[in-house]
C-alpha positions in Angstrom: -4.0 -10.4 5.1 -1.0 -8.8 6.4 -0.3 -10.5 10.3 1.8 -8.3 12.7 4.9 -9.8 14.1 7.1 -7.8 16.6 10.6 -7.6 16.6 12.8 -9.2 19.3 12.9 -6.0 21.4 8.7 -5.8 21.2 8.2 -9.7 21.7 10.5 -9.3 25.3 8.5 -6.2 26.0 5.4 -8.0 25.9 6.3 -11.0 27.9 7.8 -8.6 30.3 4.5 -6.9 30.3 1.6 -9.8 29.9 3.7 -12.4 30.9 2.8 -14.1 27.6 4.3 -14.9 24.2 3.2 -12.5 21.1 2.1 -15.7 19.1 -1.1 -16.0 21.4 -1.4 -12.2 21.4 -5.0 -11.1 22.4 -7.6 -8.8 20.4 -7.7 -5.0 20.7 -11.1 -5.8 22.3 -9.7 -8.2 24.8 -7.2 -5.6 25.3 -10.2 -3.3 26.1 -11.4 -5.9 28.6 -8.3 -5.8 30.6 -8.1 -1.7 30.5 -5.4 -1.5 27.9 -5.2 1.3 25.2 -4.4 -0.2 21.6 -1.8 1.4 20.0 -2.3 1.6 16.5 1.1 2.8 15.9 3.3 -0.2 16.9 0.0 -2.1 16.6 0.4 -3.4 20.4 -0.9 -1.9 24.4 0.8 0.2 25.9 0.5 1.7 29.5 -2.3 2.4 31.6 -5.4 3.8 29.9 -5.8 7.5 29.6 -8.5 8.5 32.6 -11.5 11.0 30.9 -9.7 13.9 31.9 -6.5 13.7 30.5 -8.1 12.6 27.0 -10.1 15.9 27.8 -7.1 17.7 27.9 -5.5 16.0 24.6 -8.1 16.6 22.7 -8.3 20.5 23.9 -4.5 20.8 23.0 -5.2 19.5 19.5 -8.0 21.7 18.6 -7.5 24.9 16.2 -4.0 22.9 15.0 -3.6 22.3 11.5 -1.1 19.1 10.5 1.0 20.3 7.8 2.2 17.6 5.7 4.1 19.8 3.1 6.5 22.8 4.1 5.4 26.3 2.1 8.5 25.9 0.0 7.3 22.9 -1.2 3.8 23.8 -1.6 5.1 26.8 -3.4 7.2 24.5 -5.7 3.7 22.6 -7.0 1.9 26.0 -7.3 4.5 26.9 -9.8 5.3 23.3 -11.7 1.7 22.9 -12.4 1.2 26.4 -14.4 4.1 25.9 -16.5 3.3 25.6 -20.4 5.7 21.9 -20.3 3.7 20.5 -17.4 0.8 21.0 -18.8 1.7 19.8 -22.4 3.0 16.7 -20.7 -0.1 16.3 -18.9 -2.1 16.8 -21.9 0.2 14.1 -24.0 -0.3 11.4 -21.1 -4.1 12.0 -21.3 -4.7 12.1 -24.8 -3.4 8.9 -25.7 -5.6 7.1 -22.3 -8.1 4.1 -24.1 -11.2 4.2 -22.5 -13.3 0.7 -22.6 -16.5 0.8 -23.7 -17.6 0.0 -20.1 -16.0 2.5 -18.5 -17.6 4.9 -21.1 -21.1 3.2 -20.0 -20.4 4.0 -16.5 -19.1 7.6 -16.9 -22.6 7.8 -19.4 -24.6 6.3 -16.2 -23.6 8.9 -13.8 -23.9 11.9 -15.7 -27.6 11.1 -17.0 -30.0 13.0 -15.5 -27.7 15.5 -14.0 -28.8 19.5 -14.4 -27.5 22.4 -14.6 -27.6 25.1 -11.5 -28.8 28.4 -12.4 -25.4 29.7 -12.0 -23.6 27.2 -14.1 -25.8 28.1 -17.0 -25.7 31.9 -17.2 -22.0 31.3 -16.7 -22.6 29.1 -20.2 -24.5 31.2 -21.8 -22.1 34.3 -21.3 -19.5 32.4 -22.3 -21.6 31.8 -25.8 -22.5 35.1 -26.6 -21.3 36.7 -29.3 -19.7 33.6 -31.4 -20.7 32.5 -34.6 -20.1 29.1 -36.8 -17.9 29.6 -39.4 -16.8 27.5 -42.6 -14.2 26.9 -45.3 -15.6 24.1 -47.1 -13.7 21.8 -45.2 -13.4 22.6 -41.4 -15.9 24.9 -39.3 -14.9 26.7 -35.9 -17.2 28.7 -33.6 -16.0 31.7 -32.8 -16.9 35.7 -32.5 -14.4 36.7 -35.1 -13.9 35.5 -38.9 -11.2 33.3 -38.9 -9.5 33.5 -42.3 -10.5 35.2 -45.8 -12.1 32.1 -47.2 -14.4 31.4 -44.2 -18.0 31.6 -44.9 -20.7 32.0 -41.9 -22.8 29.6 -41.3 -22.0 25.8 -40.7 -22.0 23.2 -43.2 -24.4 20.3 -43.4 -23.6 16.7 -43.6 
């Protein structure tokens, strides 16, 4: 548990203000009790509580305004690092070489039994299907719509 402790600056504040040391520092609740705002931010009151109106009026200013937390250079910067052919190779490196426990297989299992299939999601499938065959060399089989090679038979080959 991570305790709060104010800096020299915040600890005279609060005398000056309570008339109290930080040490026996009350609750945001009984902050509430004496008409105190909490201030999350520094993590100690501050002020006179906001009357109805003015909150009114905050929360009015606030509405419709979007926080950016990235600028559109930088947003444009990811865009463009995550298509590239070495990001994704990367990517695809770090991935392949994760071990996944048994019991986290078991859970990923657990969750996806008895899950279906919208309507959309399986004509979407099933267009994606159409039109491939299995196909064989002896050795390896691919499906596919075309032949892949002289020596590839169709059909798929049984264990």
């Amino acid at each position: 548990m991570n305790i709060y402790m104010p800096s020299k600056k915040e600890t005279k504040q609060l005398v000056e203000y309570f008339g109290y040391h930080p040490i026996d520092y009350p609750t945001p609740k009984e902050l509430k009790r004496e008409g105190c705002e909490w201030n999350r931010s520094f993590g100690w009151p501050e002020g006179q509580p906001f009357s109805e109106e003015h909150k009114k009026a905050l929360s009015e200013s606030k509405l419709g305004v979007s926080r950016k937390s990235f600028s559109k250079t930088h947003l444009d910067n990811l865009k463009k690092s995550k298509n590239t052919k070495t990001f994704r190779k990367r990517m695809s490196e770090v991935h392949s070489n994760k071990i996944v426990t048994k019991s986290t297989r078991q859970k990923i299992r657990d969750n996806k039994t008895g899950l279906k299939h919208s309507e959309d999601a399986k004509k979407k499938i099933s267009e994606s299907q159409k039109g491939k065959k299995w196909w064989n060399n002896g050795k390896d089989v691919k499906f596919q719509i075309e032949c892949p090679g002289k020596n590839w038979k169709n059909g798929r080959i049984k264990k």
